[in-house]
N, C-alpha and C positions, 0 to 999 in steps of 0.2 A: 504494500500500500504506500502509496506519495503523492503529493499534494503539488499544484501548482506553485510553483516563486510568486514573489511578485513579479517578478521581471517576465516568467514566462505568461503570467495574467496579462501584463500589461498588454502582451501581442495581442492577445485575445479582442483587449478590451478594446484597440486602437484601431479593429475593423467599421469602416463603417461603406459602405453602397458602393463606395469610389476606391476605398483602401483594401486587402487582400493580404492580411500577411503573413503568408506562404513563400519561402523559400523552394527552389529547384533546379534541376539540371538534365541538359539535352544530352543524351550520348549518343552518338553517330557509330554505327558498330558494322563491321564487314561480317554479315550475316549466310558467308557462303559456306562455315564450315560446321553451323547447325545440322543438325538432322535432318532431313530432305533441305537443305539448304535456305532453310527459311525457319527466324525466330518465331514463337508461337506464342500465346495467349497461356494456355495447358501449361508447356513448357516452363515459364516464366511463374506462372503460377505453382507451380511445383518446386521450384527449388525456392521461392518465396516460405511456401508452408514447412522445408527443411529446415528452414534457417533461420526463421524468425526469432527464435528465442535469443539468437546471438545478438541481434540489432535491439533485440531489447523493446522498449518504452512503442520506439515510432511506429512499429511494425503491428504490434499488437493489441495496444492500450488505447483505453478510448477514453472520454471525458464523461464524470459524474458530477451532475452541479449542486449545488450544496441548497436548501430548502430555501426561498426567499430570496437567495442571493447573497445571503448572507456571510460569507467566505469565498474563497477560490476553492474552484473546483478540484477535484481529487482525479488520480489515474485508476481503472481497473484493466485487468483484464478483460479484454471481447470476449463471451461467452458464444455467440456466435460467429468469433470469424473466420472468415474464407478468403485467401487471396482473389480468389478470381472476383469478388464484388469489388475490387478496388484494380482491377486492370482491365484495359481497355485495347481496343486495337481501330486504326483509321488508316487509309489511304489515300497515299496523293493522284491526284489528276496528275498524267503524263504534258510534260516530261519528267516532273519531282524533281525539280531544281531545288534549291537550300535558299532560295528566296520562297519558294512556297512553302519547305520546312519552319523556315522563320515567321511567315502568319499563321500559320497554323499551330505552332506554339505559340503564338499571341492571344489566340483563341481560345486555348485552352489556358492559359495563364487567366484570361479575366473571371475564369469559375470559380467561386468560392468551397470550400472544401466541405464535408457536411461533417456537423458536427456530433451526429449519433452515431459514430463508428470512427475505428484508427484512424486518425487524420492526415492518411497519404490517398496519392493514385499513381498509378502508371499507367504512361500510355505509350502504345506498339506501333510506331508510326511508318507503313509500310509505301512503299512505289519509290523510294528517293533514286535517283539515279546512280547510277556502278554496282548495282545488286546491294545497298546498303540499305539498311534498316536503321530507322533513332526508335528512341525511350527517353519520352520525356517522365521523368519523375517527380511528383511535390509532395512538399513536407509543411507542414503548418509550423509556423517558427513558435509558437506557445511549447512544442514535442521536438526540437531538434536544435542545437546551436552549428556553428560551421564545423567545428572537430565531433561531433556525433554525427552531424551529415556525414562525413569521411569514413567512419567508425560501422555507420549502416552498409556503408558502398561497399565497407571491407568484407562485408560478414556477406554480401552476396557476390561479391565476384572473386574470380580465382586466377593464378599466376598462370597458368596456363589450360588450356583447350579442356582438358581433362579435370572434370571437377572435383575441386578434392573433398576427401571424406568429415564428416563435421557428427561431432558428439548430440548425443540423441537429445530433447527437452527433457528437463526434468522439473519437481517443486509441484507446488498446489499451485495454483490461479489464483494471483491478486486480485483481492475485493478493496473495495472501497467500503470506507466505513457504514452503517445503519444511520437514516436519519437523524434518530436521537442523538448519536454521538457527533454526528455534525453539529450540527444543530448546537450542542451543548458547548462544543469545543470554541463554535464561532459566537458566541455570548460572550466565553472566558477573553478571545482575542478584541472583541470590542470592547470590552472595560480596560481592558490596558493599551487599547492604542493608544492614546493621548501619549501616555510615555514611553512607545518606542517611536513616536513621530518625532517627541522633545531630543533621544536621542541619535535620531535620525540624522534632525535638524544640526545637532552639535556635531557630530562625525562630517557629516556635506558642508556646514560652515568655511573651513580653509580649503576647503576646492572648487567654490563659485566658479570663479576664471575658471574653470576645464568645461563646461556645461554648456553645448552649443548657443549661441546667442548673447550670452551671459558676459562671458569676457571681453564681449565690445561696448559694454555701459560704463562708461566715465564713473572712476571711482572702486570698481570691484576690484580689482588687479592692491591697490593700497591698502581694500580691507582686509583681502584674503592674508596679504603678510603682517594685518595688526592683529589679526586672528592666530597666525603661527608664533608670532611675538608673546601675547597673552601666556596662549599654552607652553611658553619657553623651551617651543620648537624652532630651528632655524629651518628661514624660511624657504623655498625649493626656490627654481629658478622658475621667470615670470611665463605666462602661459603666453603665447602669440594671440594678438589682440587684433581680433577676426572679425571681421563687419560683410557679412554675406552681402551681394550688391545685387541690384534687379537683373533677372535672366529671362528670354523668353520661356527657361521651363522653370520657373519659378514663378508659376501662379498657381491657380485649382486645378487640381486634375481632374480629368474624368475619368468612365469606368472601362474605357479601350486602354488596348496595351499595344505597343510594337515593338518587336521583338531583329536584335541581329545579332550573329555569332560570326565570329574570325578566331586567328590563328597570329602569334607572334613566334618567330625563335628564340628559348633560350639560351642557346650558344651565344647569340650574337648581345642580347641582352646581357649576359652576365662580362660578353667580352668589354661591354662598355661600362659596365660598373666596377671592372678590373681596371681601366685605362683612364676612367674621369673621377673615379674614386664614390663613397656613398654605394647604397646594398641595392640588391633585384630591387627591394620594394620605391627606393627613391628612382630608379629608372621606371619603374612604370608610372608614378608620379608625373614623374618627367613628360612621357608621350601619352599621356590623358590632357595635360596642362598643353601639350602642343597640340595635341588635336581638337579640344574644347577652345583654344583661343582661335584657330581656323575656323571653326563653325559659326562662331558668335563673329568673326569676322567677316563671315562672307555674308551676312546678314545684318550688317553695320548695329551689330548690336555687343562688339565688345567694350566690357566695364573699364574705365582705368584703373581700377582695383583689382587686385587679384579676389578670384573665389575663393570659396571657404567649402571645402571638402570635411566630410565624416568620414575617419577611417575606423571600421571595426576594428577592434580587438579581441582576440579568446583571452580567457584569464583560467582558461583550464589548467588542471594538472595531472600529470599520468595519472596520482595517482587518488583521484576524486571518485566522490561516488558517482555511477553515472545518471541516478534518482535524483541528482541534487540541481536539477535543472538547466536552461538557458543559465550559462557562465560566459555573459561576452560584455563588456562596454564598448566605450566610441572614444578616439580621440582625436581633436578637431587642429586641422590645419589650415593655414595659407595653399591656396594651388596658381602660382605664378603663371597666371594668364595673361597678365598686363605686359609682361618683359617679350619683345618681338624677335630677340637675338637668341636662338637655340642655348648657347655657352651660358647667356648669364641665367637664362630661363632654369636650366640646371643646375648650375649656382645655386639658385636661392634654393630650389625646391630641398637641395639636400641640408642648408643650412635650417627650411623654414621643418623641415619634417624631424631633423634632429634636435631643435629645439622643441618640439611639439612633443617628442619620445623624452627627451630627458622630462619633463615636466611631469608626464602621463605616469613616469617611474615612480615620481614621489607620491601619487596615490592609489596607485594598483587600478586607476578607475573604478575605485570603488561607491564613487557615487552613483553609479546606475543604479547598484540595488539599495543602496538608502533610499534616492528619490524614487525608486517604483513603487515604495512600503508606505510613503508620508499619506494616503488617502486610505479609509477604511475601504473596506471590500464594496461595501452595499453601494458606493458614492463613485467607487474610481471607473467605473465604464463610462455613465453618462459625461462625467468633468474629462475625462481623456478624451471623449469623442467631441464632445465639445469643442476642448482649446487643438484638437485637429485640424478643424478647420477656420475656428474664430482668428487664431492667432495670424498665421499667414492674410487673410482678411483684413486686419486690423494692420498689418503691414510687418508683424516679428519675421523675419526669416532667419533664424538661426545657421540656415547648410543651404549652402547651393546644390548638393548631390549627395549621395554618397560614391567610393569608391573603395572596392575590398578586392582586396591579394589573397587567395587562399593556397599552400604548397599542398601539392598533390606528389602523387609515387612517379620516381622517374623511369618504370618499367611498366610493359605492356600489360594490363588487366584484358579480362573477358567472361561476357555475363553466358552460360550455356553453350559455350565453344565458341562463341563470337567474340573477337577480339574489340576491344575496345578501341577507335581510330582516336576519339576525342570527345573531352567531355567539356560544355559549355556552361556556367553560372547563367540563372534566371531566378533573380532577385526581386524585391519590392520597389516600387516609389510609395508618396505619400507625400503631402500638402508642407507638412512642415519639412521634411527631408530633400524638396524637387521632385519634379518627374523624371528623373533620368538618374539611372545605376548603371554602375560600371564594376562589375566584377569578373577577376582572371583568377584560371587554374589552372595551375602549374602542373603536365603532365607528359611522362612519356618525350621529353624533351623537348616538349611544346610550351608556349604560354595561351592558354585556351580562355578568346573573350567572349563576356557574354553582356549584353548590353539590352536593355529594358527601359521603355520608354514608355507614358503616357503619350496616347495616339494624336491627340488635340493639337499635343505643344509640340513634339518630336515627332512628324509621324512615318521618316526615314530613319533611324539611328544606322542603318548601313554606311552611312556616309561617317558616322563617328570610326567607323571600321577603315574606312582607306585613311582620313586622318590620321590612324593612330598610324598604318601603314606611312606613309609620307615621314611622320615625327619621328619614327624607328631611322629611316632614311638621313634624315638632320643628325639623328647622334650618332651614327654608324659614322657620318662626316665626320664632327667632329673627334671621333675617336682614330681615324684616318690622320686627321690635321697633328692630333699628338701626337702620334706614333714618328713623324717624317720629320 
């Protein structure tokens, strides 16, 4: 038995008509060395029902809501589940290009997931051209952080063609508690909210500045260190003081999505974060920051300021329990949009992101989960969905985008004998977030993009796909220009 975070509530509670927050991944798979050479529904549903107990929570577990609403909900085990209710299979219209694969995971991206049963799907996306087959997979981010996303993928795909053997299910079937004892427990938690809000309040006090939005009001940054002072802590180093600036995808979204996936080299990425110095993750900073300031450019709509990027973070550890929920914060950057010269553009990005890391050190980000606790349960859906949309509205923008790096395995997987070609991130937007994500997965020697747009505001992101192509082309120069 385990009970929602608040952090994993908050996903929950932060859906509303236009929002969706469900995390997933396209995988593109050479489907020729399947059993009659074509992945299946059965198939896939069978080595699902093998394996599930290894993935744990996402695969299995469904939500119990607490009487009233009175608390966050609890996990049970599915008494009735079946993989095959939660797998799907479609086909593309010939020719099945990867621009038809790409709306067609758009499509199903704007589904919302049901919440009486394990809150995944998969879908078997069949005609794409060269005999290949995808699988699009979602996960409700309430059941999954990025390293359990990984952690699932492990437990169903295999080092090679031949699938290996896996120890049988064992245990009783988690239940969730009886009414009564909900009921009872979420009484005892509402008499003492007040004081774990108070010290909620006091733990998130000296890390205002980290809280998107936050560290660009005049004044926070002085109090955060009279607060470190007080507690006669010295005080960390200043957080970068980030003023998100108007984008065209920084307004309302709506309930369309558009979806594009590419492909970067690692060799040549790592070869220039060998040669310009700063890690993988500041070079993909880097040609996000040059492909976002092409786009806002060719549409005379770049800022003189640079954006302000979310970058996640896991705060996992090997060695957590894996019941203990969403373990992720956000740590907020400068993305040097504004600088038109490739060199210094990387410049700052590696100064603005290692300043952004050393700050982020001195609190573990731990204030994601103080501030997702500060609302009782009965109150935090409506006021979360509320300031979802009020704030942007009223004009807050805390983040222009997000943008997330996740490392993946640098050897070939494969789901039922089909080798894995490439696996693609399909992420959220949201009102206060932008409509535009950008997340890459590091695979198989690839960096594999997956790029998720609100349809209104962005409704090509393929074009963020050659930009980033082009900006890979700018530092490959430059790292030419050092070498000679």
């Amino acid at each position: 038995m385990s009970q929602l975070t608040t952090v994993d509530a908050t996903f929950l509670n932060a859906e509303t008509p236009t929002t969706h927050a469900h995390i997933a991944g396209l995988g593109v798979l050479d489907a020729a060395s399947c059993a009659g050479g074509r992945l299946t529904v059965a198939a896939v549903a069978d080595l699902v029902r093998d394996r599930a107990h290894l993935a744990a929570r996402p695969l299995r577990q469904r939500l119990v809501q607490v009487p009233l609403g009175l608390d966050r909900p609890y996990w049970e085990d599915d008494p009735g589940f079946d993989p095959e209710r939660h797998i799907f299979e479609i086909a593309l219209p010939a020719p099945g290009s990867d621009r038809q694969l790409a709306d067609a995971v758009a499509t199903l991206h704007e589904r919302p997931l049901d919440r009486s049963r394990p809150l995944w799907e998969m879908v078997l996306i069949q005609g794409l051209s060269g005999g290949r087959t995808a699988v699009y997979v979602k996960v409700h981010h309430a059941a999954i952080d990025g390293v359990m996303a990984a952690e699932t993928l492990a437990a169903l795909l295999d080092l090679s063609p031949e699938p290996r053997p896996v120890p049988a299910a064992g245990g009783e079937p988690k239940r969730a508690p009886g009414a009564w004892t909900m009921m009872s427990t979420a009484l005892l938690k509402t008499a003492l909210h007040p004081f774990r809000s108070a010290v909620s309040v006091a733990r998130t006090a000296p890390h205002l500045d980290e809280i998107p939005g936050v560290a660009a009001i005049p004044g926070v940054g002085r109090m955060t260190r009279l607060v470190h002072g007080v507690l006669g802590r010295e005080a960390p180093p200043p957080a970068p003081r980030t003023s998100a600036p108007p984008t065209p995808f920084n307004q309302p979204i709506g309930r369309g999505r558009a979806v594009a996936y590419g492909e970067l080299s690692l060799a040549e990425i790592k070869e220039i974060r060998q040669v310009l110095g700063g890690s993988v993750n500041d070079v993909i900073m880097a040609l996000c920051a040059g492909a976002l300031r092409t786009w806002l450019d060719k549409r005379g709509a770049l800022p003189s300021d640079p954006l302000v990027a979310g970058v996640p973070v896991s705060l996992r550890r090997g060695d957590d329990d894996p019941d203990a929920g969403n373990q992720v914060s956000i740590m907020t950057a400068p993305l040097a949009t504004h600088l038109a010269d490739p060199a210094d553009r990387y410049a700052a990005t590696r100064a603005d992101m290692d300043r952004a890391k050393r700050r982020f050190v001195s609190s573990s980000g731990a204030w994601v989960q103080e501030m997702a606790g500060l609302l009782p349960a009965p109150l935090a859906a409506p006021i979360i969905r509320l300031a979802m949309t009020a704030f942007p509205t009223a004009g807050f923008l805390p983040l222009n985008l997000i943008i997330s790096n996740v490392p993946g395995p640098q050897f070939p997987l494969y789901l039922c004998g089909a080798r894995v070609l490439g696996y693609y991130p399909v992420s959220v937007v949201t009102d206060l977030s932008g409509g535009l994500n950008i997340t890459v997965f590091s695979y198989d020697g690839k960096v594999d993009v997956g790029v998720v747009a609100c349809r209104d505001l962005v409704p090509d992101p393929a074009e963020l796909i050659d930009h980033l192509d082009d900006a890979l082309d700018e530092l490959k120069d430059l790292t030419r220009n050092a070498r000679d």
